[in-house]
C-alpha positions as semicolon CSV with decimal commas, in nm:
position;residue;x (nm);y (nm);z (nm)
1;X;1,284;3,237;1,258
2;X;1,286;3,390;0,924
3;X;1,346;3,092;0,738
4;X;1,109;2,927;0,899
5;X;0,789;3,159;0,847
6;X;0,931;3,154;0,464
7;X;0,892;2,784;0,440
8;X;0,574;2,806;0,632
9;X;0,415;2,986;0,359
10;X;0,525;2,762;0,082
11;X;0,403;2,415;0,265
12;X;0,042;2,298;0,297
13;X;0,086;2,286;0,685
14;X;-0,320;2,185;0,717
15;X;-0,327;2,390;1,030
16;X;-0,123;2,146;1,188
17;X;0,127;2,360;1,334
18;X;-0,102;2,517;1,607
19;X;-0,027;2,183;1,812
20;X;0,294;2,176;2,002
21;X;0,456;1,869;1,948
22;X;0,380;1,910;1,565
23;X;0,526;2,227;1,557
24;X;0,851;2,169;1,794
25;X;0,900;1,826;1,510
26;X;0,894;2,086;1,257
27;X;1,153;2,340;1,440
28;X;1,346;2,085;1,457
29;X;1,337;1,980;1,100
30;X;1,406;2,319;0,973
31;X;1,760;2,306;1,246
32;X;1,857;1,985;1,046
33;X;1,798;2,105;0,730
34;X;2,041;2,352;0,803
35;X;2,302;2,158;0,967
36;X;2,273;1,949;0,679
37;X;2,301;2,215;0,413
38;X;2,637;2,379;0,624
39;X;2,818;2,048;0,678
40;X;2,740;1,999;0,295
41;X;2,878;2,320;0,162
42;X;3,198;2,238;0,377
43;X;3,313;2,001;0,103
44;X;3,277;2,071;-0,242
45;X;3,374;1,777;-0,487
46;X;3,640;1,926;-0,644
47;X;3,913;1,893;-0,358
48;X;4,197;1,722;-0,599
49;X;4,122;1,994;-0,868
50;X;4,210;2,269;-0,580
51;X;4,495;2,107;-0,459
52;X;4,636;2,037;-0,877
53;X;4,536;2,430;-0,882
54;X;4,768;2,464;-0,553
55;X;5,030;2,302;-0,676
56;X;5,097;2,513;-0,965
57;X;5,025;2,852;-0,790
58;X;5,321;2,760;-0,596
59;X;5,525;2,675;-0,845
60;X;5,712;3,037;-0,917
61;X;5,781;3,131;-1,272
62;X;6,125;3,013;-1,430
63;X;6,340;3,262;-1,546
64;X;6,414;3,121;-1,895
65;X;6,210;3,059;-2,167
66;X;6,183;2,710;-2,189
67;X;6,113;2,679;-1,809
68;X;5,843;2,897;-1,850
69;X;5,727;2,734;-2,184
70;X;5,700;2,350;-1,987
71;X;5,554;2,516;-1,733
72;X;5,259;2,712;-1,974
73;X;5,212;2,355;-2,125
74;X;5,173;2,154;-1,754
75;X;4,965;2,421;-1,662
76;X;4,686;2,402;-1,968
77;X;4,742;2,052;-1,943
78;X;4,589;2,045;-1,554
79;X;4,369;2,281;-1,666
80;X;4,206;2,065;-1,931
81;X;4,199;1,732;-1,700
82;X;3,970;1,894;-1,458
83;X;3,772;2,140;-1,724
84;X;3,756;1,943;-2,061
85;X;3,491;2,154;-2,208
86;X;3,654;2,462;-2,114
87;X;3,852;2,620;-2,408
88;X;4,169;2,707;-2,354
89;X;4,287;2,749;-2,747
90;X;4,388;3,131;-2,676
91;X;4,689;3,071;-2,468
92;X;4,813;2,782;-2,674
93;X;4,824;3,029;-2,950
94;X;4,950;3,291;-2,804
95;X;5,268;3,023;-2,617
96;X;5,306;2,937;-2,979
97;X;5,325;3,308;-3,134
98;X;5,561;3,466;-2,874
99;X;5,807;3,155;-2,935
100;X;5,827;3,163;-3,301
101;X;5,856;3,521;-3,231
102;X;6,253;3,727;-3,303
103;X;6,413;3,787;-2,979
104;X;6,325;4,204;-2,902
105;X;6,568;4,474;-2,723
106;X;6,600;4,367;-2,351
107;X;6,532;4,752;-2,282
108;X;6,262;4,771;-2,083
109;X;6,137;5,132;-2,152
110;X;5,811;5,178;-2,184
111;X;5,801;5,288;-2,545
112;X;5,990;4,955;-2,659
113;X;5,799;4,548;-2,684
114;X;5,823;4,367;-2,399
115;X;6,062;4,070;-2,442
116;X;5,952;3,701;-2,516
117;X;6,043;3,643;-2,108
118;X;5,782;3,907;-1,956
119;X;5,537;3,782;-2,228
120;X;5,568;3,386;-2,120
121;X;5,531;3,545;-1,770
122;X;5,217;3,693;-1,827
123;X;5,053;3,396;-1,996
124;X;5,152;3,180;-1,696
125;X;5,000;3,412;-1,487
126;X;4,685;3,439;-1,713
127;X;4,651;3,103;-1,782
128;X;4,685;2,958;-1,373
129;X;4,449;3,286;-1,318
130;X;4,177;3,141;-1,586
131;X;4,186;2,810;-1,397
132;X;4,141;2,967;-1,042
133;X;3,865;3,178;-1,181
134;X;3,703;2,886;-1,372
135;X;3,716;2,584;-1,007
136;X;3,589;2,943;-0,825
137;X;3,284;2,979;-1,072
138;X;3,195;2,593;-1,057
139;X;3,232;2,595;-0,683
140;X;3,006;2,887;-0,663
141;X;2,792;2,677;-0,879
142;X;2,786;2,392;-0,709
143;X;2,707;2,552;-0,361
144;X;2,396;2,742;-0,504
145;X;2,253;2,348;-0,721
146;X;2,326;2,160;-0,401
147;X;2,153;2,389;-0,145
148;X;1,868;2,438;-0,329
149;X;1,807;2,092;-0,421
150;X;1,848;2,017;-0,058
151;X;1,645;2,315;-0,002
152;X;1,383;2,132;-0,255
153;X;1,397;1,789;-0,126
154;X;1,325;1,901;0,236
155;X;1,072;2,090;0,107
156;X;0,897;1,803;-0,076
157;X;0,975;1,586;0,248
158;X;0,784;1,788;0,477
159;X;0,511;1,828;0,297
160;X;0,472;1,451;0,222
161;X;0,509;1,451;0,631
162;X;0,198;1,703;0,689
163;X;-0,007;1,504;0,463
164;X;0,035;1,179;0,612
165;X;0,010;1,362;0,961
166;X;-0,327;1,478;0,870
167;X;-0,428;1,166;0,756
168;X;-0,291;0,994;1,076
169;X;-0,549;1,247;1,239
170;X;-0,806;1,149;1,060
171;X;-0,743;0,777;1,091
172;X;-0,674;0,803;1,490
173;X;-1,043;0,981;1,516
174;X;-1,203;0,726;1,265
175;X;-1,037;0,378;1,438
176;X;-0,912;0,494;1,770
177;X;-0,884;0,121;1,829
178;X;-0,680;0,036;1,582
179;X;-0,456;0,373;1,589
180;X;-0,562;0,564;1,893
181;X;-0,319;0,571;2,200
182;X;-0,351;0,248;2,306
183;X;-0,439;0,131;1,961
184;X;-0,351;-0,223;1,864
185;X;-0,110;-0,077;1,632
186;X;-0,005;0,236;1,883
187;X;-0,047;0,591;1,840
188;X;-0,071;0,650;1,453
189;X;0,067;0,995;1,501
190;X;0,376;0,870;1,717
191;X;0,424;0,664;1,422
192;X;0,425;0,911;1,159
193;X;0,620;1,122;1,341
194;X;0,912;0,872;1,398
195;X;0,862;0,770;1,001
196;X;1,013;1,139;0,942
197;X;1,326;1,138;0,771
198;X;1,544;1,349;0,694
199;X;1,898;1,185;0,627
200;X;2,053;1,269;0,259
201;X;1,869;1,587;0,186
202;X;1,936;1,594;-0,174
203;X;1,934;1,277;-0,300
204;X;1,674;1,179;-0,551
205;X;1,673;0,833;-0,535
206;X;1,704;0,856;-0,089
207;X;1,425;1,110;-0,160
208;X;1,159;0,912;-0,368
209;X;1,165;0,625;-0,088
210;X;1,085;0,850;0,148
211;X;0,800;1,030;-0,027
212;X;0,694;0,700;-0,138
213;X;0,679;0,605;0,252
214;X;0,494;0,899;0,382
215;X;0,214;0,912;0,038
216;X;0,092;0,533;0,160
217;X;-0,002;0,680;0,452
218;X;-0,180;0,982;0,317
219;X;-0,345;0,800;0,056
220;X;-0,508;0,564;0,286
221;X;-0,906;0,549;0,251
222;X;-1,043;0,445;0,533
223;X;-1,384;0,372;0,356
224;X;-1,213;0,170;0,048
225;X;-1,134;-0,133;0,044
226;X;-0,957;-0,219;-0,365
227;X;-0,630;-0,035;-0,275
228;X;-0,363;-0,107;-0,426
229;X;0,031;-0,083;-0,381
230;X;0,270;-0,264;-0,192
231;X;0,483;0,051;-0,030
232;X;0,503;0,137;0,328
233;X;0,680;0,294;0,651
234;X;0,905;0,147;0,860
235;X;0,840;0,149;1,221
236;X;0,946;-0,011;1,552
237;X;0,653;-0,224;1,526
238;X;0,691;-0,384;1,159
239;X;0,610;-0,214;0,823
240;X;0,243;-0,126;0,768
241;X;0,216;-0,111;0,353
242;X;-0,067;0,059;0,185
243;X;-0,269;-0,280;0,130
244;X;-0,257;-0,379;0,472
245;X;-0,394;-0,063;0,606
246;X;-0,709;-0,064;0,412
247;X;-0,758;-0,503;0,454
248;X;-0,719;-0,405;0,790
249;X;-0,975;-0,103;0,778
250;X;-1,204;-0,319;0,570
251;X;-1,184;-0,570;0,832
252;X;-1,256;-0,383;1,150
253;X;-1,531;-0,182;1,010
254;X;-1,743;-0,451;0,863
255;X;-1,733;-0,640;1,237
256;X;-1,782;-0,315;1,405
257;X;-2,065;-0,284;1,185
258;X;-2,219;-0,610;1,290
259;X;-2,435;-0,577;1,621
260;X;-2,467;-0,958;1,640
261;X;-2,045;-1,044;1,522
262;X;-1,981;-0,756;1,820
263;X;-2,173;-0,951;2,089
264;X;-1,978;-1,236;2,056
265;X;-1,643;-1,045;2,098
266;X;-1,800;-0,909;2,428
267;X;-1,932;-1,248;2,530
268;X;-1,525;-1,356;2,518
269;X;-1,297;-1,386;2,826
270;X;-1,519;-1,474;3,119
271;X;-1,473;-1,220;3,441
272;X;-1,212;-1,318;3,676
273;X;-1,311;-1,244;4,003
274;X;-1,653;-1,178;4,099
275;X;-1,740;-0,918;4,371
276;X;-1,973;-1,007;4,598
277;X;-2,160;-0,645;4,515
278;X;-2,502;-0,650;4,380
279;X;-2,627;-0,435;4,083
280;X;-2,935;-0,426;3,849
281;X;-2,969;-0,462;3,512
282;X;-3,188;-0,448;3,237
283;X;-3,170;-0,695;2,979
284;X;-3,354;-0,834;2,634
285;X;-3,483;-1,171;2,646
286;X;-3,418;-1,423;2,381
287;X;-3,733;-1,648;2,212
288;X;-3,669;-1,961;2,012
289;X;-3,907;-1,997;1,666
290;X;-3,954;-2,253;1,451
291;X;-4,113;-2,292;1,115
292;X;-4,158;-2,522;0,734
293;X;-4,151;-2,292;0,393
294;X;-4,254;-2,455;0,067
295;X;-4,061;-2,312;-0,207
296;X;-4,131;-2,393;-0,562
297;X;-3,875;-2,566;-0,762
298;X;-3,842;-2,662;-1,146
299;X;-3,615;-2,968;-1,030
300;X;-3,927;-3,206;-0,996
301;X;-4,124;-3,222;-1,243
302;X;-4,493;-3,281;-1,078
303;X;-4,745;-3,071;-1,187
304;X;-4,816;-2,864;-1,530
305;X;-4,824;-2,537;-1,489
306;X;-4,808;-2,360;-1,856
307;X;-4,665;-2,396;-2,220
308;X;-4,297;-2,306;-2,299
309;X;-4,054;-2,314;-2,600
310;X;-3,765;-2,555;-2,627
311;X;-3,676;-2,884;-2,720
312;X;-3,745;-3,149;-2,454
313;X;-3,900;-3,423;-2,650
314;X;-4,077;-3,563;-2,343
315;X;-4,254;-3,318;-2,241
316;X;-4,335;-3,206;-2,568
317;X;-4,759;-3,124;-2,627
318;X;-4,963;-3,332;-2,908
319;X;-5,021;-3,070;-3,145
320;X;-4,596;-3,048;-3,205
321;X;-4,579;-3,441;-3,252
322;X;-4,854;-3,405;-3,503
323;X;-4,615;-3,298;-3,733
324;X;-4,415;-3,589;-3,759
325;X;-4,713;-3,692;-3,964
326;X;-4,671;-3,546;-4,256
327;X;-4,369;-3,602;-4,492
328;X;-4,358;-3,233;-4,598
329;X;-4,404;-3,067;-4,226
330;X;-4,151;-3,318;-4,059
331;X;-3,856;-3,022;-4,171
332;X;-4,091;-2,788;-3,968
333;X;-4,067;-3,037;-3,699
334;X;-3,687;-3,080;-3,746
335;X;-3,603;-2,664;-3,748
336;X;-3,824;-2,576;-3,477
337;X;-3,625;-2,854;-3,226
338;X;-3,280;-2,763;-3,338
339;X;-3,413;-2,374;-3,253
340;X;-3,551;-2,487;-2,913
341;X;-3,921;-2,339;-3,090
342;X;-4,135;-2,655;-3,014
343;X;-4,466;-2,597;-2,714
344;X;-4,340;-2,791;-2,445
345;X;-4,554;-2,838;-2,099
346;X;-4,351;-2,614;-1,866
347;X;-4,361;-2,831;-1,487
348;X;-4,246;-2,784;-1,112
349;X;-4,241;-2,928;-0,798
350;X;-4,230;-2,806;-0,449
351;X;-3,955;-2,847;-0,188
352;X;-4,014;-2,792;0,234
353;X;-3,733;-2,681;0,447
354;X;-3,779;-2,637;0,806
355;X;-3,629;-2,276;0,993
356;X;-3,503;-2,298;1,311
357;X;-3,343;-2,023;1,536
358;X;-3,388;-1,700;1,801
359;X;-3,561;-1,348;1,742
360;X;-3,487;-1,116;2,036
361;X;-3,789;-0,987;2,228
362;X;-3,807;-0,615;2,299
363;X;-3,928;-0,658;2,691
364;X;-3,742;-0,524;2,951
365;X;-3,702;-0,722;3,287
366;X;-3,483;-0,600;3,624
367;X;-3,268;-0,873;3,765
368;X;-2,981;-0,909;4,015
369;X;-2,705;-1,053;3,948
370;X;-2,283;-1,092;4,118
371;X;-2,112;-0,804;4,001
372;X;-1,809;-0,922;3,777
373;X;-1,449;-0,770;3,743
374;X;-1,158;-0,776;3,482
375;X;-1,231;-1,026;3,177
376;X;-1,000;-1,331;3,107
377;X;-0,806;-1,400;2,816
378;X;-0,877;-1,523;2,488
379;X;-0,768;-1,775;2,278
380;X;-0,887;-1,781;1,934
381;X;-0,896;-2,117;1,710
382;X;-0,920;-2,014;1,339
383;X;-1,001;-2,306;1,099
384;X;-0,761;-2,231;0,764
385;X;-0,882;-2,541;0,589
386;X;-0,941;-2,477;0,196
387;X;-1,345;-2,466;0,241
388;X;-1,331;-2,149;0,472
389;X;-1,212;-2,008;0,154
390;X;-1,455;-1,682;0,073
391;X;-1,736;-1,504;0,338
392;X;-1,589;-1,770;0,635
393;X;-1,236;-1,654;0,596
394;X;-1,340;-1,260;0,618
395;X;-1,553;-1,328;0,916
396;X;-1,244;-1,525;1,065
397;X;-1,027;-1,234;1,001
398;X;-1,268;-0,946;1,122
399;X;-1,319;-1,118;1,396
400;X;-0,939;-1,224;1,483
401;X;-0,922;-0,846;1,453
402;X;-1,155;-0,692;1,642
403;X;-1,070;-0,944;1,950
404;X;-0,684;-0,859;1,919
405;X;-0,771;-0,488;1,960
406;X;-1,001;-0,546;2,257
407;X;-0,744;-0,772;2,419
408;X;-0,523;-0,462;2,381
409;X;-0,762;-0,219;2,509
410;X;-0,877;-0,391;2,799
411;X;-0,502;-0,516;2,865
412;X;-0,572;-0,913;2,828
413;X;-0,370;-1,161;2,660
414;X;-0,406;-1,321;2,320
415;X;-0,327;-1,629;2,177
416;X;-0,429;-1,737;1,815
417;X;-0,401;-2,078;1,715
418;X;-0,446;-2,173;1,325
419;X;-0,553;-2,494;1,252
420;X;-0,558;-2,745;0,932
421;X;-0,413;-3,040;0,948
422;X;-0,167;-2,923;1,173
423;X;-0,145;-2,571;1,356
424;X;0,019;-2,282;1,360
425;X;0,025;-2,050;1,708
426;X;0,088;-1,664;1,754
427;X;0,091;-1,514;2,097
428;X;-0,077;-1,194;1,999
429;X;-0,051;-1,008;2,364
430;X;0,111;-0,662;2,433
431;X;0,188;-0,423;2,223
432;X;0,134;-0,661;1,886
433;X;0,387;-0,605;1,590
434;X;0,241;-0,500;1,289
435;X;0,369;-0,782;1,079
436;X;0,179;-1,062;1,331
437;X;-0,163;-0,908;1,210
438;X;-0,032;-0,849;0,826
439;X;0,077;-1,227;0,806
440;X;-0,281;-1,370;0,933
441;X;-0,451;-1,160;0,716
442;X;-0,252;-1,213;0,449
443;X;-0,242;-1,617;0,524
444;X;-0,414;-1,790;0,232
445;X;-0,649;-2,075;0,329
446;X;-0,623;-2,399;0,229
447;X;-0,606;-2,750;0,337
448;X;-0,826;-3,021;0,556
449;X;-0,978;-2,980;0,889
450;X;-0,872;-3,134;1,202
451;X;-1,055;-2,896;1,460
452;X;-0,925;-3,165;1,774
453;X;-0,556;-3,028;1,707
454;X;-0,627;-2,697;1,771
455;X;-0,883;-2,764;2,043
456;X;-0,579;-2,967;2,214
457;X;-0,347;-2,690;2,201
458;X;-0,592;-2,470;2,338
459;X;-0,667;-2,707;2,625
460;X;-0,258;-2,710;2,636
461;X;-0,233;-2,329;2,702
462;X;-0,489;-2,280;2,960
463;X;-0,253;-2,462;3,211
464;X;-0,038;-2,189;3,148
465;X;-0,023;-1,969;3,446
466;X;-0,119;-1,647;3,210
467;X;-0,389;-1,833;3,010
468;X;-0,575;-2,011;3,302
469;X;-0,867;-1,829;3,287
470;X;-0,919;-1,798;2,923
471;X;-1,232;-1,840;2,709
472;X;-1,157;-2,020;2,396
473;X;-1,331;-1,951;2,005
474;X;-1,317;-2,205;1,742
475;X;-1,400;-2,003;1,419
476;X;-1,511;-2,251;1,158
477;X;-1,727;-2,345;0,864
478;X;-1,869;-2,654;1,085
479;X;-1,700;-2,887;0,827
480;X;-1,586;-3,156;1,074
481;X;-1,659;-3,437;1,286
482;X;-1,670;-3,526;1,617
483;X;-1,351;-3,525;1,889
484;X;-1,229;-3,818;2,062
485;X;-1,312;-3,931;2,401
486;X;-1,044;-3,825;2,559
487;X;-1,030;-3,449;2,428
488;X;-1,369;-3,420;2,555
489;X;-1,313;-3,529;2,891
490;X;-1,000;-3,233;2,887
491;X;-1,273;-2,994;2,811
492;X;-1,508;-3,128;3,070
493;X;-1,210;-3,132;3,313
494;X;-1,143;-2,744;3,153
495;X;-1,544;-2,642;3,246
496;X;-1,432;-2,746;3,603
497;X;-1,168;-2,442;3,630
498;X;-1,498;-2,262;3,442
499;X;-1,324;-2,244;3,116
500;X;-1,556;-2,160;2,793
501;X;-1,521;-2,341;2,464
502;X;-1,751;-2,154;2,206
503;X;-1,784;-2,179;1,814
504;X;-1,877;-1,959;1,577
505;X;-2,010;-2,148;1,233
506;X;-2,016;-1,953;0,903
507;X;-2,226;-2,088;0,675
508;X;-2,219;-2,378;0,831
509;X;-2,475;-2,704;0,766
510;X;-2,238;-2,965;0,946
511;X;-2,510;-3,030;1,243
512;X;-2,515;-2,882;1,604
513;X;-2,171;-2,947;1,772
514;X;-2,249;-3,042;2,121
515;X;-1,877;-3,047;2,282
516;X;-1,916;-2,675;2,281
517;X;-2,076;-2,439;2,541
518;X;-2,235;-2,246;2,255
519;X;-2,282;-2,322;1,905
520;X;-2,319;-2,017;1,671
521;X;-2,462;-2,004;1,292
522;X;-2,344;-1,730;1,100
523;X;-2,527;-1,686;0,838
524;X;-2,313;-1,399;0,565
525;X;-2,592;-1,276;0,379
526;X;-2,815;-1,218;0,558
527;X;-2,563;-1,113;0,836
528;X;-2,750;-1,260;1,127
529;X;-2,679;-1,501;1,380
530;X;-2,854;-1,729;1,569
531;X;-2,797;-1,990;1,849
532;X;-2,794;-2,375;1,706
533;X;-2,738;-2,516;1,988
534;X;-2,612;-2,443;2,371
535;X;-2,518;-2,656;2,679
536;X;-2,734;-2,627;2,997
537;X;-2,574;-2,590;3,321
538;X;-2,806;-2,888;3,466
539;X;-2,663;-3,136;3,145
540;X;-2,310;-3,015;3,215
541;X;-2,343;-3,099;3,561
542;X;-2,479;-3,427;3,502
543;X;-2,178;-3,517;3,229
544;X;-1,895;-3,333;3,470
């Protein structure tokens, strides 16, 4: 407990700790830093320098002189193996003096020198004492570098951990969509706290993936969108990196933004089952306008309206040609065209487009209508031909986006269907993996269009049992023709079972598409949309 309100002073906990399941992770940290640290400590890398050491503390002193002598010289010579920048230069002197030594009395009074045998005897003894003090000292050593840098590294660990907790906080209150509970990417605290880890305490290289895991999360900017860096952490679910976050950040928010991008995604996956129940509702009504702007336009050239400099000969005034006149004003003339300086009539035209579209009307009416329950699924047809490249591709993405995270939410399948020249399809129900969403938003666009392949597929998967009553989106720039016969008469067929086919038209100025129940025009800067064209129940009768 101790140890614990020690380390709780030296971390940053950001007040975390007051919630329980933070702060029982965190107990449980500090348990396997200590485990760790104990079953560490247990082995010391110097196990065949302690049993060399062994080995000649066993070995019992000779009792003659040269015995003793190989023995002093096997001895050192261990010694140095496992110590090489240890100096052992004193006993080699000394084994060398005492042998070149007379032999002295073999009294052993106390008075008299000890003899040349007692005096090897105690330089063994020294010198196999040196080396057990010496592999004691480094062990010692050892023991205190390697459980503090463990001590360190957990250290540096768990605070990398409460910063990217906090920021999980902050990004599971900010996009509880994308990271709440039932997120599309799950529980963004779950996640961090599974991304913990905690295996080879100690080692610097283990170490700096792990911090480098943990910092992507806590550098994450929900409001940014030029992040950089290609690290992440691993999860069940796929690896979210640090670039993916914010695309995917940038993404949601600028559809969530976008009243008129978020009414679509509402409008998708028709109800179900209706309920026979009644209710009241109050609702804005919808007015079509119409109207011709004359811009003017220095393209056509039909009326003067002033003087300007330059050098266009044709429209150049009388006064500049008079120059050509004279022999010694002709250089004038010359210099003032190559420096664009001659009075030219400056002329423009006029050009009339015609506006067409829907302004909402602030008047409130009551109404009754059936009472609907669960929505349908989706089905989302995004066109990844090479001129979506630029706003249409973001909108295609944002919107992919915000529809996979409502399908989550509201517990409806998914399907996404890329389309070219050929398609690609990604069933994006359940609990999606991160890597489904990184790889679509990732996917660069390029290509042709062939918008009847993907509506066929579509048409395919709503006679599956789990896609039967799906709504489906084609997401395009309006780039393409018409469908064949034969697709159209699937749709019609489709309309029957009251399937939706819808399509959404980014700066699109292809013409209304009439094979669709609505045709949307999305128009990026001024971020509006409008309705270009939409089929009435009493036509669709009449064709079905």
């Amino acid at each position: 407990m101790k140890k614990q309100e020690e380390k709780n002073k030296i971390l940053n906990t950001h007040g975390l700790l007051e919630n329980p399941e933070i702060k029982a992770k965190f107990d449980q940290s500090v348990k396997e830093e200590t485990r760790q640290i104990k079953e560490k400590l247990k082995n010391p890398p110097f196990k065949e320098e302690d049993l060399a050491l062994f080995e000649r503390k066993s070995l019992k002193n000779a009792y003659s002189i040269d015995t003793l002598n190989s023995q002093i010289s096997d001895d050192v010579s261990g010694f140095k193996k496992f110590n090489p920048s240890e100096n052992a230069d004193f006993i080699e002197k000394e084994r060398a003096g005492i042998l070149d030594e007379k032999e002295q009395s073999s009294k052993t009074n106390a008075d008299e020198p000890k003899s040349k045998l007692q005096r090897m005897n105690e330089l063994r003894n020294f010198a196999v004492s040196k080396w057990s003090n010496t592999l004691e000292t480094k062990t010692t050593q050892w023991k205190n570098d390697t459980q503090k840098a463990m001590s360190d590294d957990f250290k540096k660990r768990m605070q990398a951990w409460f910063d990217a907790m906090l920021k999980a906080k902050e990004l599971e209150e900010q996009s509880p969509e994308l990271f709440g509970k039932y997120g599309l990417f799950g529980d963004a605290v779950s996640m961090v706290n599974d991304a913990i880890d905690l295996e080879n305490l100690g080692d610097i290289k283990y170490q700096k993936k792990v911090l480098e895991d943990l910092e992507d999360i806590s550098d994450i900017q929900a409001d940014k969108s030029d992040l950089e860096g290609s690290r992440g952490f691993s999860n069940d679910k796929g690896s979210l990196k640090r670039n993916s976050i914010a695309n995917i950040l940038r993404y949601f928010n600028m559809i969530k933004n976008n009243k008129a991008l978020m009414d679509i995604c509402d409008i998708l996956g028709r109800m179900k089952d209706e309920e026979k129940e009644m209710y009241k509702e109050k609702i804005t009504e919808l007015t079509a306008y119409s109207y011709t702007q004359t811009t003017p336009t220095k393209r056509y050239k039909e009326e003067i309206i002033g003087v300007t400099l330059g050098n266009d000969l044709e429209n150049i005034i009388p006064q500049e040609m008079s120059l050509l006149d004279d022999e010694d004003l002709e250089l004038l003339f010359d210099l003032k065209f190559i420096e664009n300086r001659l009075f030219c009539f400056e002329k423009q035209g006029f050009v009339s487009y015609q506006e067409e579209g829907q302004k909402e009307i602030e008047k409130e009416v009551e109404k009754e209508r059936k009472k609907e329950g669960q929505k349908g699924p989706i089905i989302i047809c995004v066109d990844t031909s090479g001129s979506m490249y630029g706003a249409p591709e973001t909108v295609a993405k944002a919107i992919t986006l915000m529809l996979t995270a409502k399908a989550r939410k509201e517990n409806r399948n998914c399907y996404l269907i890329n389309f070219s020249t050929g398609t690609v399809c990604t069933d994006m129900s359940g609990a999606v993996g991160v890597n489904k969403i990184n790889d679509f938003l990732e996917l660069s666009f390029g290509g042709g269009t062939d918008v009847g392949a993907g509506l066929e597929v579509g048409v395919e998967q709503m006679e599956k049992e789990n896609y039967k009553n799906s709504d489906l989106l084609v997401i395009s720039d309006g780039d393409f023709g018409y469908i064949s016969n034969s697709l159209e008469q699937k749709m019609r067929q489709k309309r029957k079972e009251k399937n939706k086919f819808y399509l959404l038209d980014v700066n699109g100025n292809s013409g209304a598409k009439r094979f669709f129940d609505k045709h949307w025009v999305y128009d990026s800067n001024s971020k509006n949309v409008r309705v270009l064209c939409e089929m009435k129940e009493e036509m669709e009768k009449k064709n079905v």
